[in-house]
N, C-alpha and C positions, 0 to 999 in steps of 0.2 A: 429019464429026462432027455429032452430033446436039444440037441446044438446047433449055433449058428457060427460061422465064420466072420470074423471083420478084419477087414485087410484094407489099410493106411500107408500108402510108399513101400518100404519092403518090409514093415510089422505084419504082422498077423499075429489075431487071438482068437481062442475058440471060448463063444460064449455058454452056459447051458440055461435055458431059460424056464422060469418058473413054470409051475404049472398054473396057469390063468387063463381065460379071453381073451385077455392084451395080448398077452405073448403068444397065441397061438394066430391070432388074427396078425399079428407082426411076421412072424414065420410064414404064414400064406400067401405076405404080401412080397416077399423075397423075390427074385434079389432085387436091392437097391443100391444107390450111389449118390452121396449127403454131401455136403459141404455143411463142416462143422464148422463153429466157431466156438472159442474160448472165455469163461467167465470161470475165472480164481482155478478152482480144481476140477473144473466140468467142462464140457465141452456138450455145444449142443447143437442141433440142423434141424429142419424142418422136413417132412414129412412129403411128398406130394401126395399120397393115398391115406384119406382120412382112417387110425386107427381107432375102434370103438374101448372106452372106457370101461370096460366089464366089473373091474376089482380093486379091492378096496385102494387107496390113496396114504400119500404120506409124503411130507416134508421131507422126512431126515431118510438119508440112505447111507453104507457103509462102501467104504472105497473099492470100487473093482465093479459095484453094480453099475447095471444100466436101468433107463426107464425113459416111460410115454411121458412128457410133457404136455396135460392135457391144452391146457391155454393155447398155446403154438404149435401144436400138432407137432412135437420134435422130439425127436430121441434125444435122451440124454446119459454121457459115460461118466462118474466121478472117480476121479481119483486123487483126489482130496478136497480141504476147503474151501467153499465158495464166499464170494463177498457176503451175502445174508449168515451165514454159519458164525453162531455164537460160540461155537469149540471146535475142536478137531475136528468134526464128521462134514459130511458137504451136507448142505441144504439146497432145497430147493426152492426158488422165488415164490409160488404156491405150490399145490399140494401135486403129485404126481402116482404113475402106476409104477410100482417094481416088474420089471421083464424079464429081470435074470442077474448074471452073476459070470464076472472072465474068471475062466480058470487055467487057461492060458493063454500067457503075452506078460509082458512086465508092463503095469503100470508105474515104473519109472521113465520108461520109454514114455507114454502117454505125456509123463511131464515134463518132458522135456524139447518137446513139440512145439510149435510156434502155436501164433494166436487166431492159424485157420486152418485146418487140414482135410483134405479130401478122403472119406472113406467108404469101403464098399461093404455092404451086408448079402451075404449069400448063405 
């Protein structure tokens, strides 16, 4: 599996990301530098380099993933419940790509983060 870094003020997590066409075409398009913003337990930013849609899509994701927002062309990190989320799990306002998965960083740190944060992907 292949890894990405994301580093927020002095966090840093190391992502691994799926094997898909999103995520690989996200990897190519490295590094970048986001302005996120905050909705419930996700956090999301737009994109300047359009990623292609390659794989299949989904609403629901589990806390620690990331994903392509296709509509807004914007990453997106959960780490918990978002407004649209009928339970625990974060949703997504429509349907979205899975990119991967932190496997290090505390997503407690993630929430405890204000309601904008500057992050870099390399």
């Amino acid at each position: 599996m292949k890894t990405i870094t994301m580093t927020t003020g002095a966090q840093t997590f190391e992502i691994e990301l799926y094997d898909n066409p999103s995520a690989k075409a996200l990897r190519q398009a490295l590094p970048m530098d986001l302005s996120m913003s905050r909705w419930g337990g996700e956090y999301y930013g737009s994109i300047s380099r359009r990623i292609p849609v390659h794989s299949e899509m989904t609403s629901w994701f589990k806390e620690g993933e990331v994903a392509l927002w296709p509509d807004g062309n914007a990453f997106c990190i959960f780490f918990g419940p978002t407004p649209v989320s009928t339970d625990s799990r974060p949703k997504m306002a429509s349907p979205g790509v899975p990119l991967g998965r932190i496997v290090r960083g505390s997503l407690e740190d993630l929430d405890a983060m204000g309601g904008s944060i500057r992050l870099t992907l390399t």
